[in-house]
N, C-alpha and C positions, 0 to 999 in steps of 0.2 A: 253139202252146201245148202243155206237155205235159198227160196227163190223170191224173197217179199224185195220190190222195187218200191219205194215211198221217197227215194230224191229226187222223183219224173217231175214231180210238180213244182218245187222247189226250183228247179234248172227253166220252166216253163216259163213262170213267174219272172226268174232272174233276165230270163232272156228275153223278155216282154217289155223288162223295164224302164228299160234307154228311150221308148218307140212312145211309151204312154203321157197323152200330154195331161197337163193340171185340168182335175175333176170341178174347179170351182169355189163359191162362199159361203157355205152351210158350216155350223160348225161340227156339226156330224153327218153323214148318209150313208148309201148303200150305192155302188158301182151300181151302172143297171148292167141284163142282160148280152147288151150289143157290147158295152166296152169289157166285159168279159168275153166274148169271142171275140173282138178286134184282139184284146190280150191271146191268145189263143194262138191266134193264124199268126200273129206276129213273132211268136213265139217260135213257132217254127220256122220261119223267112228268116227272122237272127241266128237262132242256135246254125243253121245251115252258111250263112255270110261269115261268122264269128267264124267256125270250123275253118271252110276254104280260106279264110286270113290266116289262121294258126298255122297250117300245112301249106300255105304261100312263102310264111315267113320263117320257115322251120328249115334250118339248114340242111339242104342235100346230102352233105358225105358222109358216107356210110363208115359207122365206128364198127372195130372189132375186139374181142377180147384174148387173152394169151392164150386162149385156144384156139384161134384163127374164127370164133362163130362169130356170128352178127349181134349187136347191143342196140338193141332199141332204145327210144329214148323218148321219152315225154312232147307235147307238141307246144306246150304254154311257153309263155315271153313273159314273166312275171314283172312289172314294173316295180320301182323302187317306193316306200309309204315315205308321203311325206304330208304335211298341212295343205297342200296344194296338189292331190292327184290330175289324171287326166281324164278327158270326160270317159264315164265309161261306167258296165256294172259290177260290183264287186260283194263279196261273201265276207260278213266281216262280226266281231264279236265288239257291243254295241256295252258301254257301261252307261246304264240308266243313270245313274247318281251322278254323274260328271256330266251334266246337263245342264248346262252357263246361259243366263241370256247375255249378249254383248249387244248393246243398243239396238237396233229393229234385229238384229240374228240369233240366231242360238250356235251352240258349239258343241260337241262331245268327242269324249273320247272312244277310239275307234282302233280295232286290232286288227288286221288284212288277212287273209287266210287265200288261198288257191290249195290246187289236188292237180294231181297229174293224169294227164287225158294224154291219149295214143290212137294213133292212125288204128283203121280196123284193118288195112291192108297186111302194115307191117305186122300185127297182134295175127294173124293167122299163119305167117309165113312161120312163125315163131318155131323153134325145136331143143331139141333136147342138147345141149351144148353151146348154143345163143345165153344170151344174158339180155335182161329188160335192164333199166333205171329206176327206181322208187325210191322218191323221198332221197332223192341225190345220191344214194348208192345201185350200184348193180348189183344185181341180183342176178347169179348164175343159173339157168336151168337145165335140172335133175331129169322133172317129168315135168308132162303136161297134160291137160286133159281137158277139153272141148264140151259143152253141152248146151242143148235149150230146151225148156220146156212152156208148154202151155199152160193155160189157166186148169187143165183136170192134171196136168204132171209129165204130160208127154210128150215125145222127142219131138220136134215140129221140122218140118223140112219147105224145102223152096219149091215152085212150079217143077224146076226140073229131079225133083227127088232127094236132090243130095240134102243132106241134113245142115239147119242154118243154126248158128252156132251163136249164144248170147252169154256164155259165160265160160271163162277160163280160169283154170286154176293151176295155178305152177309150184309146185314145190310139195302136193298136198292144199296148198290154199290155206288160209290164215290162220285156219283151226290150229294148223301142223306147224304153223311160222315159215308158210311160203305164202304167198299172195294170190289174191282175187281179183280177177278183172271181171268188168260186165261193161256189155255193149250197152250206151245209152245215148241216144239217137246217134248224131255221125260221127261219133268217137267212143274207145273202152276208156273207161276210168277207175280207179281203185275203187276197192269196194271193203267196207271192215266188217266186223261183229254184227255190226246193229244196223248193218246197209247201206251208210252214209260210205262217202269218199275218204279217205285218209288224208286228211285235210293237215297242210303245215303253214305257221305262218310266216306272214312277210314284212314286220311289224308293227308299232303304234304310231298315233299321230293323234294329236287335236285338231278336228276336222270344220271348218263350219257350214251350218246347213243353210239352206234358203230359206229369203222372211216370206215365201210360198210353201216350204217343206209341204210333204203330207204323208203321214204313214199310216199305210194300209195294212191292215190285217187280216189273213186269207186262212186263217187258224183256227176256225169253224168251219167243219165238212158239211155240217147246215145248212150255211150259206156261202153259199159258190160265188156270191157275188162281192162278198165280203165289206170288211165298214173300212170306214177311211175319216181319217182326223188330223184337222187342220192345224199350222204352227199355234196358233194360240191354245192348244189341248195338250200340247206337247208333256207341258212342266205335271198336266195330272193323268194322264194317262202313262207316263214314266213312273210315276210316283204309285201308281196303282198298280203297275205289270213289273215293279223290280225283281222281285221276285220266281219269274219265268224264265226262258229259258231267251235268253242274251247272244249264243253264239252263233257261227255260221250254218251250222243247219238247222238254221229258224231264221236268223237275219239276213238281208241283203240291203244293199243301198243303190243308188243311182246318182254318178255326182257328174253335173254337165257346170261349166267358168267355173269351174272349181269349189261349187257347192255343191251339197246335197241335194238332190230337187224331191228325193222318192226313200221311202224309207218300207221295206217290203218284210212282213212276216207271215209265212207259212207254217204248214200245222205239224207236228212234234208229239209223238204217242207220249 
């Protein structure tokens, strides 16, 4: 398994986004400092509220499979895409060209995407004869195998010794066509090839955004503060970035009455 994390900040971003109010009337600037750490701390106060809601509203009874083992199961509540989501933030594959003005709004088309996240509790109870859910199927497990390491490669353990454990792999892990988990903050999530989540979607919709939209771009490690562009930049700054990288591990949105308010891009090797 490799150990590169690079969807931390992406999840950071995502879960900052609901919380961030509109930057103002410049047709260009730079976030400052402070509202990158209110993103930040907020970031963490969400991803922690989101969690305990998922695992609030995640139904108790324990499924089993015809082997009598335990099936774990994913914690998300995926909503249905429609032209009118609910307020909230979501990962989503953005078509630059389908970019409409309808009198003061604009519109685009928009693909929904979520990945499945798992309790860390149930993710350790886990064993050989249990079965996960991925991607709407179970997955039986064969083997399983536990590990973390640090920034030099090594086994990292908790105050009291025992070894704390940030990545699972079942089956061999995806090299072998069994699966990857990794612990990333208070849930495991799928993890693929290239690091991201094994992301499925939940369909299209034409969406429309606020005549305040702003989309922020976090896609220069540069600058941490990143630049931020107002609806009326909209039509050239699409027209200049079609060509980039469009899907959910680069895009995210924020739609609060049914608009867009936030249109969020992170950075993508």
């Amino acid at each position: 398994m490799r150990y590169r994390v690079r969807f931390g900040c992406a999840v950071a971003v995502l879960a900052a986004a609901a919380a961030i109010t509109a930057c103002g009337g410049s047709s260009k600037k730079e976030t400052t400092a402070a509202e990158t750490t209110a993103q930040e701390t907020t970031a963490e106060e969400t991803t922690e509220s989101e969690t305990k809601k998922e695992k609030e509203t995640t139904e108790a009874e324990t499924e089993t499979n015809a082997s009598g083992g335990v099936v774990v199961k994913p914690l998300q509540d995926d909503n249905a895409v429609s032209s009118n989501m609910p307020d909230g933030a979501y990962y989503v594959q953005l078509d630059p060209e389908s970019l409409k003005k309808d009198g003061d709004h604009y519109t685009v088309s928009a693909e929904f995407f979520s990945f499945d996240r798992y309790d860390p509790a149930e993710v350790n109870e886990l064993k050989e004869g249990d079965s996960i859910k991925v991607l709407g199927e179970n997955v039986d497990i064969k083997s399983i195998e536990r590990s973390s390491r640090d920034a030099d490669g090594n086994a990292t353990s908790t105050e009291k010794g025992e070894l704390s454990f940030d990545y699972v792999e079942i089956n061999g892990g995806i090299e072998n066509n069994g699966v990857n988990l990794l612990l990333d903050g208070e849930y495991y999530r799928t993890q693929s090839l290239d690091d991201y989540p094994l992301y499925y979607s939940l369909g299209e919709a034409v969406i429309p955004l606020s005549k305040d939209v702003q989309y922020m771009d976090f896609s220069d490690l540069q600058s941490k503060s990143g630049q931020v562009y107002t609806s009326d930049q909209l039509e050239e700054v699409f027209k200049n970035e079609k060509d980039k990288i469009w899907g959910p591990q680069a895009i995210s949105i924020v739609i609060k009455n049914g608009e867009v308010t936030k249109i969020f891009r992170t950075y993508t090797p």
